[in-house]
C-alpha positions, 0 to 999 in steps of 0.5 A, a space after each residue: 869375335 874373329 874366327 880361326 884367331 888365338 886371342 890373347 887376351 885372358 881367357 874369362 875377359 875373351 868369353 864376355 865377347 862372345 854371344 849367347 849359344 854361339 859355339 859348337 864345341 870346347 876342347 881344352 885342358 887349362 893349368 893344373 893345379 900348382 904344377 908351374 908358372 907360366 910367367 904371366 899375370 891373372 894366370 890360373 893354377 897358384 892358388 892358395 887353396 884348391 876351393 879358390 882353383 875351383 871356384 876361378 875354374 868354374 867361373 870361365 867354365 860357366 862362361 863357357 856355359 853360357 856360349 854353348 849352344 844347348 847342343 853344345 859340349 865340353 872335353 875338359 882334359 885336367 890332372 891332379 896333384 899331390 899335397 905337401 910338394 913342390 915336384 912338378 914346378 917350373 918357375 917359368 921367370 927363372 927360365 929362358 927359353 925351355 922349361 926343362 930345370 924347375 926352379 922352386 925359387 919363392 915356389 910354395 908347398 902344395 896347400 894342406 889343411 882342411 883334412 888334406 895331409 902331405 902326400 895325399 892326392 889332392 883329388 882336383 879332376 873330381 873336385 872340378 866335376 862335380 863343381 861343375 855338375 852343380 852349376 848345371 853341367 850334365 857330367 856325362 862320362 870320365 873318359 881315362 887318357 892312358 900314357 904308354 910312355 909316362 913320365 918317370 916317378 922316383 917315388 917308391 911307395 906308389 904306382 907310377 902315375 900313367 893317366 889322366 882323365 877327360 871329362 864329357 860334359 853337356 850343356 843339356 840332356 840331348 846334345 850332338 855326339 857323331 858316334 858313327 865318326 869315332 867307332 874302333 874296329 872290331 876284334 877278331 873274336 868278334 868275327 869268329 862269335 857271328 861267322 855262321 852264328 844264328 839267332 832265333 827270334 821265336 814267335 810269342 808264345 800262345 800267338 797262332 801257329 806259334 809252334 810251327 813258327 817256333 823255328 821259321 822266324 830268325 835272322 843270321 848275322 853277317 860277320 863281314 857287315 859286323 866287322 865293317 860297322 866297328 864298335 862304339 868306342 870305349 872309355 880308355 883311350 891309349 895315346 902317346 904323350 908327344 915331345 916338343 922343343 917348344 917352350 911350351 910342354 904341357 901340351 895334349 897331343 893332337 891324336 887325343 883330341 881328334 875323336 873330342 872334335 870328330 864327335 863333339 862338333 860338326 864339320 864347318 863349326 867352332 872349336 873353343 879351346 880358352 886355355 889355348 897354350 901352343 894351339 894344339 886345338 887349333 890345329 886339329 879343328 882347322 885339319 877336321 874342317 872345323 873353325 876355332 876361337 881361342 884365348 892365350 895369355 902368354 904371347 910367347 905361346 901364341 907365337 909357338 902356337 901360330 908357327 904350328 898351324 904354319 909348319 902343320 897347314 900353311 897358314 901365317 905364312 
């Protein structure tokens, strides 16, 4: 299949092409659960009930599964939703070209049942983790994607929802992560702990002349190599929800992914994103010199994806 291409083509059918152990990396955040419509047919995210969403989900995921290489890993952006509500549908038949009016037109409740009560959190990222850890997957890491700026909530009898979770998952035990690519920078305190700070490494004790070596053998740190070096990154991680006049809003930012494709997949490799929506993934794989694949059902959303790789790098011109 053609590299640095958005197919559209649904997303299940476009995994069956690829070869076995042929991707370096996926990126990508497919449709939340009864959260919209996207307008298009074979689409995810209407089912009936959670099981069904999971069960569709796990089954492109085990296809992604397949065309790993056994390096290989997964960044899966997903949100929850609540039972017993119809807040947050847009009906995208209803629309024309934004998406900012929902229409609850024929839209269904969000399922109930099965110990689900209206209002509850439905509980799907961590439905769909442990799905997937069940098929194989090393689950190895719930990263906290904190919005600053969320979107506002009129709900008065809970906290106003300001994160999401990213979900690290690989295909085997050892598998490529560059953690050098991604370290933070040190905090000032950390400078102030080490500068002229001494460690001593005492000999073992009973060993011969383990007395007058008590004190001869250390090591002092230097603070300005400590400070240069970073520190491994943490598991939250701040970043800005980014605003579109595109048809398409329920877009990642491209500073959230950047440090999923600097750690998960080295230069020159592919980027599978099969939920590709408005090419964010693209974007940043081409900008990190990194190849992609990706699988988009809308045609609409691969034109608003194609105008940003040409607006971001030059290309489709």
């Amino acid at each position: 299949m053609e590299i640095n291409k958005i197919h559209n083509i649904d997303c299940l059918s476009g995994l069956k092409t690829l070869p076995d152990n042929s991707i370096d990396c996926c990126v990508t955040s497919p449709p939340y659960y009864l959260l919209r419509d996207y307008g298009v047919n074979r689409q995810i995210g209407l089912e009936e009930t959670p099981e069904v969403y999971i069960y569709k989900i796990v089954e492109v995921f085990t296809e992604v599964y397949r065309v790993l290489k056994p390096t290989g890993t997964l960044w899966l952006n997903i949100g929850d939703s609540y039972a017993g509500s119809v807040r947050g549908w847009c009906d995208n038949k209803h629309n024309s070209k934004k998406q900012s009016h929902a229409s609850y037109t024929n839209i269904p409740n969000a399922y109930t049942g099965n110990g689900i009560k209206p209002k509850d959190l439905i509980g799907i990222p961590w439905m769909l983790a442990f799905a997937l850890r069940e098929k194989g997957w090393y689950l190895r890491q719930d990263i906290i994607w904190h919005k600053p700026n969320p979107m506002p909530e009129s709900v008065r009898d809970r906290c106003t929802k300001s994160h999401e979770y990213i979900f690290l998952l690989s295909k085997s035990k050892s598998y490529y992560f560059d953690a050098n690519s991604i370290k933070e920078p040190q905090n000032d305190s950390t400078f102030k702990r080490f500068k002229n700070k001494t460690e001593f490494t005492p000999t073992k004790e009973g060993s011969k002349n383990s007395k007058n070596d008590y004190y001869k053998n250390f090591h002092k740190y230097d603070p300005n190599a400590i400070m240069e070096s970073g520190r491994n990154k943490r598991s939250v991680w701040s970043v800005l929800p980014e605003k579109s006049n595109e048809s398409h809003f329920a877009m990642f930012p491209q500073k959230l992914i950047v440090d999923c494709i600097k750690a998960g997949c080295p230069e020159n490799g592919i980027v599978l994103d099969p939920f590709m929506g408005s090419g964010t993934t693209a974007v940043v794989a081409r900008k990190l010199n990194r190849n992609y694949i990706g699988f988009e059902l809308n045609s609409e959303y691969i034109k608003i994806a194609n105008r940003k790789l040409n607006k971001e790098l030059g290309m489709f011109a």
